[in-house]
TORROKE-841865 format. One record per residue (C-alpha): residue in three letters; y, x, z. Coordinates in Angstrom, 1 decimal, decimal comma. Last residue first. Example, Ala and Ser with C-alpha at 12.3 -4.5 7.8 and 13.67 -1.06 7.14 Angstrom:
aa  y  x  z
SER  -1,1  13,7  7,1
ALA  -4,5  12,3  7,8
This chain:
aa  y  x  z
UNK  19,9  -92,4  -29,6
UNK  21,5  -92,4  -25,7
UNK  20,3  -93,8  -23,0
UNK  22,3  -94,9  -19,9
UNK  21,4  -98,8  -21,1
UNK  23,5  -101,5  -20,3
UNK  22,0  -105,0  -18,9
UNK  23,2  -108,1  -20,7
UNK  25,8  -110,7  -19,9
UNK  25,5  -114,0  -22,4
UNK  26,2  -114,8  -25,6
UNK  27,8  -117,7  -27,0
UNK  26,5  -120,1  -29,3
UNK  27,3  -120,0  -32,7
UNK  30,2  -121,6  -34,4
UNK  31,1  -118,3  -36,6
UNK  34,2  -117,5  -34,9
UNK  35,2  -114,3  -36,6
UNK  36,1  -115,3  -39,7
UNK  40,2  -115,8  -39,5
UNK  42,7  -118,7  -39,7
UNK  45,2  -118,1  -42,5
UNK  48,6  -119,0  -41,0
UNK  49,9  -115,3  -41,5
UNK  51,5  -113,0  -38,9
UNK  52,0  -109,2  -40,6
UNK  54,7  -108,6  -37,9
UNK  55,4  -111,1  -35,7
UNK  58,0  -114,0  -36,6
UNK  55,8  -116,7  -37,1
UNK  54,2  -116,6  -33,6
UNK  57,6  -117,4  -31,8
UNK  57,1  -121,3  -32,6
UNK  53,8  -121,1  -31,0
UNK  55,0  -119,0  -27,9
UNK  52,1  -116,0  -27,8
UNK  48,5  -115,5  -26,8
UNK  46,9  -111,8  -28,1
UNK  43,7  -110,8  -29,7
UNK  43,2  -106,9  -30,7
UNK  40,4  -105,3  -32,0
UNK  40,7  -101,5  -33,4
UNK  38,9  -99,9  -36,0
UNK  36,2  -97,7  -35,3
UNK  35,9  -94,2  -35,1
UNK  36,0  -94,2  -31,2
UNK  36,1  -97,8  -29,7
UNK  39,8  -99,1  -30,0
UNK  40,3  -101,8  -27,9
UNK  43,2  -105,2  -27,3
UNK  43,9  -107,5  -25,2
UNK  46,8  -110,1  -25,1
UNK  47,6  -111,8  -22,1
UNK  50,4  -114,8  -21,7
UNK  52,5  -115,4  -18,3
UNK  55,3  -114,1  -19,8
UNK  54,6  -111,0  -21,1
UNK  50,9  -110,0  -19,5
UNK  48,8  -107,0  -20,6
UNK  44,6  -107,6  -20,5
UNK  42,5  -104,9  -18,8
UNK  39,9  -103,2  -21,3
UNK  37,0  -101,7  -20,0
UNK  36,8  -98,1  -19,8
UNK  39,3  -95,5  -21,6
UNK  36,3  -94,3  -24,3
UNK  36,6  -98,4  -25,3
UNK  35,3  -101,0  -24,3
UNK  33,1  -104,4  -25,6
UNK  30,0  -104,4  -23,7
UNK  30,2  -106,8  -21,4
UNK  30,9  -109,3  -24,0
UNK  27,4  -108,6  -26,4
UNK  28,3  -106,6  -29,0
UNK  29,0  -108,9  -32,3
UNK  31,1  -105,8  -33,6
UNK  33,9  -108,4  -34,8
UNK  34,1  -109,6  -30,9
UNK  33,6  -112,9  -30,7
UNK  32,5  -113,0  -27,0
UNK  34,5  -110,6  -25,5
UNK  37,9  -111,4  -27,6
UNK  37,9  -114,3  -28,5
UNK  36,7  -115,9  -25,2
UNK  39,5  -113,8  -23,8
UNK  42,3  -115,9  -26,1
UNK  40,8  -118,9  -25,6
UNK  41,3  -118,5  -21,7
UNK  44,6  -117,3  -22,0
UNK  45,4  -120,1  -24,3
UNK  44,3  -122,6  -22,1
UNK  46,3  -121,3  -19,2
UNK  48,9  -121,0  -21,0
UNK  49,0  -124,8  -21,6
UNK  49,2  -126,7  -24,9
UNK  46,9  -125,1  -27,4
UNK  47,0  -123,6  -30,5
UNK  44,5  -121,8  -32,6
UNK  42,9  -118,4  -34,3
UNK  45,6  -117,3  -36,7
UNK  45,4  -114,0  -38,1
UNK  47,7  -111,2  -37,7
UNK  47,4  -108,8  -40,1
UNK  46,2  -105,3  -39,9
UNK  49,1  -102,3  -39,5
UNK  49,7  -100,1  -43,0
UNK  47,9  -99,1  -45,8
UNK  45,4  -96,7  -44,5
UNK  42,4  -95,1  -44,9
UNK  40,7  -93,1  -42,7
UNK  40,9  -89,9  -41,1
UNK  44,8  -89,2  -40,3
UNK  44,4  -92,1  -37,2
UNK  46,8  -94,7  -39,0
UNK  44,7  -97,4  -36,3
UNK  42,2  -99,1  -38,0
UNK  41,8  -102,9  -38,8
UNK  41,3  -106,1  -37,0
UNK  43,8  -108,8  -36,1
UNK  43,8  -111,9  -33,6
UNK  46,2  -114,7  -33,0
UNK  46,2  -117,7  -30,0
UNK  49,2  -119,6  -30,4
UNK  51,1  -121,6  -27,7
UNK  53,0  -124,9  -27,6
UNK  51,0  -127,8  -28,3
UNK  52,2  -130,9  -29,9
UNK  54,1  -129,8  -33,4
UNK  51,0  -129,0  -34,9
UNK  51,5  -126,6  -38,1
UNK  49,1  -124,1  -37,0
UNK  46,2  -126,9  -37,1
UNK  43,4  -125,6  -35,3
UNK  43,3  -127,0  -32,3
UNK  43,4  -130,4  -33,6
UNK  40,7  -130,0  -35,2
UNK  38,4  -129,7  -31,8
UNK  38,0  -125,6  -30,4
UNK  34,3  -125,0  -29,8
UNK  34,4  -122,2  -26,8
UNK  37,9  -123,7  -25,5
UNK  37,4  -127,0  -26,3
UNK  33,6  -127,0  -24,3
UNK  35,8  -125,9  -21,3
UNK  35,5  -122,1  -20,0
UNK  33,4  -120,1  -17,0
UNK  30,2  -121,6  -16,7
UNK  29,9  -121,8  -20,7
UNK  30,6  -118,8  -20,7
UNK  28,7  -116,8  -18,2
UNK  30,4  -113,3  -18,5
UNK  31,4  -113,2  -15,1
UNK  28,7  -115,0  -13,5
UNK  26,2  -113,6  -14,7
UNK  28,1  -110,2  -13,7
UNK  28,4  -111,5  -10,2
UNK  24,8  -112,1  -10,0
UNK  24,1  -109,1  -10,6
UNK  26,4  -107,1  -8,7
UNK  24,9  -109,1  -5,6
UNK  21,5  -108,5  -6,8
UNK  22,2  -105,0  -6,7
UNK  23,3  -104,9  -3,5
UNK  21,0  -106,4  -2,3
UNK  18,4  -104,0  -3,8
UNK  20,6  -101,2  -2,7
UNK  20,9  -102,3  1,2
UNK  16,8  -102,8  1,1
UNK  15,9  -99,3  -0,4
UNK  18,7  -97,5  2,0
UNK  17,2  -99,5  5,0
UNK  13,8  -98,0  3,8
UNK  15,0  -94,7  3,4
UNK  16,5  -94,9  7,0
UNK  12,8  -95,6  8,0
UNK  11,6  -92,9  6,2
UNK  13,8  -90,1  7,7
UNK  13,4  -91,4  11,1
UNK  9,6  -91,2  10,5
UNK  10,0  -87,7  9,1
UNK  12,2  -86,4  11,9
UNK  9,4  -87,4  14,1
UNK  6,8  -85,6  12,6
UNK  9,4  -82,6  12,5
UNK  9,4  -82,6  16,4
UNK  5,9  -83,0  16,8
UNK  5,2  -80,3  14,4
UNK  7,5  -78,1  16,7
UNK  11,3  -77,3  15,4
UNK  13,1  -74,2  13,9
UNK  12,4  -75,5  10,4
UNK  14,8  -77,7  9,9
UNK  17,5  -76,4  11,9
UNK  17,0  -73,0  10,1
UNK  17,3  -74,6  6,9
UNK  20,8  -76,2  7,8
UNK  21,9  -72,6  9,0
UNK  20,5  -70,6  6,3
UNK  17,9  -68,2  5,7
UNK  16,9  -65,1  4,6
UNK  14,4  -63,1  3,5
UNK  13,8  -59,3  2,4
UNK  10,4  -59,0  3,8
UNK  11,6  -56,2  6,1
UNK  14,8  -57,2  5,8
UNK  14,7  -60,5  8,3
UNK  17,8  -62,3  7,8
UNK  19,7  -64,8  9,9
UNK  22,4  -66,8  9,1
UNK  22,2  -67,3  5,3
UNK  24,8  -68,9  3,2
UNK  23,2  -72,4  2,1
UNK  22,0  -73,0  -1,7
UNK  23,8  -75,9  -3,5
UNK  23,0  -79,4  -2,6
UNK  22,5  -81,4  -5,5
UNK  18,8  -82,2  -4,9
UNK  19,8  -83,9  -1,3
UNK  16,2  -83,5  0,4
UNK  16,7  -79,5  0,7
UNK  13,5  -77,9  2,5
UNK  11,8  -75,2  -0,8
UNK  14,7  -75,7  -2,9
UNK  16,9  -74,1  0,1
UNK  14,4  -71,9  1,5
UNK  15,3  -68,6  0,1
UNK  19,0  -68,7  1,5
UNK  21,5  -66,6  -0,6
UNK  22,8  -63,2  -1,2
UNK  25,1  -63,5  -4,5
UNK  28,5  -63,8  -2,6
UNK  28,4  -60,5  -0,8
UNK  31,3  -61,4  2,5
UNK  28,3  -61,6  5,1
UNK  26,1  -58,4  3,9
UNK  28,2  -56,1  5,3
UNK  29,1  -52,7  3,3
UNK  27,4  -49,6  3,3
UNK  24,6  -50,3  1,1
UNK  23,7  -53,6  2,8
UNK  24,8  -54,2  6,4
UNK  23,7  -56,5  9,0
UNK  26,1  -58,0  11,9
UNK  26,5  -61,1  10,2
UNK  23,4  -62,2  8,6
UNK  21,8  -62,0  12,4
UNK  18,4  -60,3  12,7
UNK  14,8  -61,8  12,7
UNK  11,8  -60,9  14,2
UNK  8,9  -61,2  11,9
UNK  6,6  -64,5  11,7
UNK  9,7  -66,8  10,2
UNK  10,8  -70,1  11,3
UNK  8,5  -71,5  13,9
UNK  8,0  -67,7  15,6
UNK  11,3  -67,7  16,4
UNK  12,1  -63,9  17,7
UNK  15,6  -62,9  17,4
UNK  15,7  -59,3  17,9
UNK  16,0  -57,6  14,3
UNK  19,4  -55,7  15,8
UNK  17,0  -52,6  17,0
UNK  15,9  -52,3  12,9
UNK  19,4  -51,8  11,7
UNK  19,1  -47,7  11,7
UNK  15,6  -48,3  9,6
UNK  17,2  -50,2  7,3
UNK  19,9  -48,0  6,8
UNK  17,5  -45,4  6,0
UNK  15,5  -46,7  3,9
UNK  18,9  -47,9  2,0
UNK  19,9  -44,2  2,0
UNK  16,3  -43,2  0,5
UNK  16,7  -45,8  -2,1
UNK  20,2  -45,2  -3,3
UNK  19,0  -41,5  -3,6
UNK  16,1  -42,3  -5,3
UNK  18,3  -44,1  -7,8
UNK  20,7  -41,2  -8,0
UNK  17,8  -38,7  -8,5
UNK  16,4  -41,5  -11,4
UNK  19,6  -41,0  -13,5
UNK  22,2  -44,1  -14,4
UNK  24,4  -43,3  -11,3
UNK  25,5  -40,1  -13,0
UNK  27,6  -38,5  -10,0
UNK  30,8  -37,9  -10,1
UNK  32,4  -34,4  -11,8
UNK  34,6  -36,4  -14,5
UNK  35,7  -39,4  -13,5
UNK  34,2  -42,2  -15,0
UNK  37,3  -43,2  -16,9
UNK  38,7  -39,8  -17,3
UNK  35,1  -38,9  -19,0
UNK  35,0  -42,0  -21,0
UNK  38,7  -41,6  -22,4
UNK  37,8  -37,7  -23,3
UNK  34,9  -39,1  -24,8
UNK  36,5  -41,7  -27,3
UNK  36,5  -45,0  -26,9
UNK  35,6  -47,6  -30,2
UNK  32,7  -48,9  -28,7
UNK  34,3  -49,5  -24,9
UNK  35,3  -52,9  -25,2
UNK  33,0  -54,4  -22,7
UNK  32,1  -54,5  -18,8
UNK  29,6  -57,0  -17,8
UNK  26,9  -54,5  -17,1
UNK  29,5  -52,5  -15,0
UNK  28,3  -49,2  -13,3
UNK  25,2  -48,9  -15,9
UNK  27,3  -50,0  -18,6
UNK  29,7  -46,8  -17,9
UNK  26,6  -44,3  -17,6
UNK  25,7  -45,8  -21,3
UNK  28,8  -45,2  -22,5
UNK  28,5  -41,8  -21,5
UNK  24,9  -41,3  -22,7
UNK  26,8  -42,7  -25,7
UNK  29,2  -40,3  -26,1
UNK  27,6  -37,3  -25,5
UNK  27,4  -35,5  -21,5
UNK  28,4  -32,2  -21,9
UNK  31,6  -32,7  -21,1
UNK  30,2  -33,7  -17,5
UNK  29,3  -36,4  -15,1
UNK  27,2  -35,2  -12,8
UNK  23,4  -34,8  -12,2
UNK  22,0  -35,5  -9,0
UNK  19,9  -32,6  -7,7
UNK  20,1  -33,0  -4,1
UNK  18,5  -36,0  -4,0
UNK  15,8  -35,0  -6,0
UNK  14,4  -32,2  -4,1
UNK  15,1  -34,2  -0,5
UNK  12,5  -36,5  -2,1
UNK  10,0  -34,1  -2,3
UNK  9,9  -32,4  1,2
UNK  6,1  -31,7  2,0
UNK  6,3  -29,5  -1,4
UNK  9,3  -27,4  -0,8
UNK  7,7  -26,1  2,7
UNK  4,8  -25,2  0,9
UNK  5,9  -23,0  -1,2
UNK  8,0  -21,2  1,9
UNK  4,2  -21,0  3,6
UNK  2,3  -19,4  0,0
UNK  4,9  -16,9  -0,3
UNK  4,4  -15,6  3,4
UNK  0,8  -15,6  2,5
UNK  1,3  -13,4  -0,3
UNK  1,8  -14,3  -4,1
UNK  -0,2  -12,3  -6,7
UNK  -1,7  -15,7  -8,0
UNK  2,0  -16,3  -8,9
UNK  3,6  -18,9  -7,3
UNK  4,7  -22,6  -8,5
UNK  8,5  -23,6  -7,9
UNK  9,3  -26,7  -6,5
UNK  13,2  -27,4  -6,8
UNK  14,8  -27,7  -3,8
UNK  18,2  -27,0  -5,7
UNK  18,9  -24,0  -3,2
UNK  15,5  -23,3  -1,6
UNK  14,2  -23,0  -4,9
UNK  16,4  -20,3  -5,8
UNK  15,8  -18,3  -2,8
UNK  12,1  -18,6  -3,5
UNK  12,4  -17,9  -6,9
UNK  14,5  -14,3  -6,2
UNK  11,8  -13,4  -3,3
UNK  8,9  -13,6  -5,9
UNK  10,4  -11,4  -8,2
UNK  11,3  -9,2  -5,2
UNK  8,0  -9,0  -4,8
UNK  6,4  -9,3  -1,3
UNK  5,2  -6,4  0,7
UNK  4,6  -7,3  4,5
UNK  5,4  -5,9  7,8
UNK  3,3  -5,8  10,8
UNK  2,8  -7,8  13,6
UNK  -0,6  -8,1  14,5
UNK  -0,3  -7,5  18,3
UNK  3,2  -9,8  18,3
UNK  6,0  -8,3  19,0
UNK  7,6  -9,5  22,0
UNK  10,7  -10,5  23,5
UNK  11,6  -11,3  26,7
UNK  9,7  -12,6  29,9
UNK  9,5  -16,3  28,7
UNK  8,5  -15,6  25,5
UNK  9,9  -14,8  22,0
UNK  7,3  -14,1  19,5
UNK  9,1  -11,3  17,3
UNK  9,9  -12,5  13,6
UNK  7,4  -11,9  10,7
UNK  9,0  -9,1  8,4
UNK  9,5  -9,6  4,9
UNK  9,9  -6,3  2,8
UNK  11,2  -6,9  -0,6
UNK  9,1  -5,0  -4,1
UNK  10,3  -4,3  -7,5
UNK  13,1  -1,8  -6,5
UNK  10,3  0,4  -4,4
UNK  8,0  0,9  -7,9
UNK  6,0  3,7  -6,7
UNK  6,5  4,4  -3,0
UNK  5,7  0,7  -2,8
UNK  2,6  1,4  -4,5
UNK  1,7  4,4  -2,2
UNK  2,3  3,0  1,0
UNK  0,0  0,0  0,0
């Protein structure tokens, strides 16, 4: 040994074990002795124990070789987290673009940047959050939060959850508290919710081990015995019933009042649903109001137009009452659609008549249709409206009226 490191001394270190320290001072140990190692060997080691980057070893390699090797290999993550690349010049363009869709998924507009703006925005010299070090790092300093916030998993309810659970609020997630992170939610809402259009709780307690939470309504829910929940589901059932039996009388109330309403025979005379002659003379001096319709579109752009419809004349009669009444006969029940009268509206709802003088007019405009209007005015005031004409119209065809019938919510 002497006489190969006599022969090639700048290719060779000496290691020396340290003294065993005891109790009574130092002291060598009986098989101290000092060791040859390569300087070759020396240089990888050093450079291993700055990046921790595992190294093999020559076959050559002593025992003191073998021990520093095996020090990098029981510590493997430690090697990636300490080797992070960073952001650099010489980075291309689209592993930089890349890097800046990893931090933002959502963010966009950057196809046409150049690198200089990509490294500035980035900041030049940060770590590449895009690598698999950085992820491992993210994952070894979540371990470790997790471990830190194990103590404050002390809330034992062994009805809700099998682990101990912690409070939402005094938890943290990557450094910053869970309680203000929007997208962290209970994971028993759809399981527990009986109102379907309940959106998912905020969570009170959280148990990260099996990365669950839970909110308060939930937890009330669930933090009870079977007998307790039994119960709940008989009061439950029984309001359901009272909810069943309020809804069916109501319904038959809103029935019947809708009979009711467009009942027509139950609501007008015979003369008003089958007007007699004498009704429909224009020219009668006797009675004093007119009852006029017209039908046409509106000067929407779309379709053709030559102007406002005429007015047609529908009858006269001597009270306003008895116009009024014609005049809302006309319109639900002889509608020019031949819709049944509950259903004549338009995209505003259901028509509501206007009143000048104690006489209504109505009138509707379905979408890309024409409009409908019927109106009650003075008789001798009649002939001076726009587009008024004595010529009685077509829309009473003598038939029987129709009655109310149920709207359907489905659309063909």
């Amino acid at each position: 040994a002497k006489a190969k490191e006599n022969a090639a001394p700048s290719k060779f270190s000496i290691v020396v074990i340290p003294e065993k320290v005891t109790s009574n001072g130092p002291k060598t140990a009986p098989n101290s002795k000092k060791i040859s190692v390569p300087a070759e060997t020396k240089e990888k080691q050093n450079a291993a124990s700055k990046c921790n980057l595992k190294k093999g070893t020559n076959n050559g390699s002593t025992k003191s070789t073998a021990v520093a090797t095996s020090k990098v290999n029981q510590e493997p993550e430690e090697e990636n987290l300490c080797c992070i690349p960073l952001v650099s010049s010489s980075m291309t363009i689209a592993q930089l673009k890349e890097e800046c869709t990893t931090r933002n998924p959502s963010m966009k507009g950057i196809s046409g940047k150049n690198k200089s703006w990509l490294l500035s925005h980035l900041g030049e010299g940060s770590e590449v959050q895009g690598s698999d070090e950085w992820k491992a790092k993210k994952q070894a300093d979540r371990k470790g939060e997790m471990d830190k916030q194990t103590v404050v998993h002390s809330y034992k309810y062994p009805y809700v959850h099998k682990c101990p659970l912690a409070k939402f609020s005094a938890l943290m997630l990557h450094g910053a508290p869970r309680l203000g992170q929007e997208n962290i939610k209970c994971d028993l809402c759809w399981e527990t919710r009986y109102d379907m259009f309940r959106s998912q709780g905020t969570p009170v307690y959280t148990c990260e081990r099996c990365d669950w939470d839970i909110c308060q309504t939930c937890f009330n829910d669930k933090n009870k015995s079977p007998e307790e929940k039994e119960q709940i589901r008989r009061e439950m059932r029984r309001r359901a019933e009272e909810e069943r039996v309020r809804w069916e009388k109501e319904e038959t109330r809103r029935l019947k009042e809708e009979e009711e309403r467009w009942n027509a025979r139950k609501r007008f005379k015979n003369a008003i649903i089958t007007p007699s002659h004498i009704h429909l003379d224009p020219d009668s001096s006797t009675l004093k109001y007119t009852v006029w319709c017209s039908h046409g579109y509106d000067n929407d752009g779309w379709h053709s137009y030559q102007g406002a419809p005429e007015r047609e004349f529908d009858s006269v009669w001597k009270s306003k009452k008895e116009a009024n009444d014609r005049a809302e006969y006309l319109f639900f029940w002889k509608n020019p659609w031949g819709n049944a009268p509950n259903e004549v509206s338009d995209d505003g709802g259901d028509p509501e008549p206007s009143d000048v003088d104690g006489l209504n007019s109505w009138t509707v405009s379905p979408a890309d249709t024409q409009r409908w209007s019927v109106g009650a005015v003075p008789a001798d005031a009649y002939a001076h409206l726009p587009n008024a004409n004595k010529r009685r119209h077509n829309h009473d065809d003598g038939r029987e009226p129709e009655g109310y019938e149920e709207v359907s919510d489905l659309c063909y």
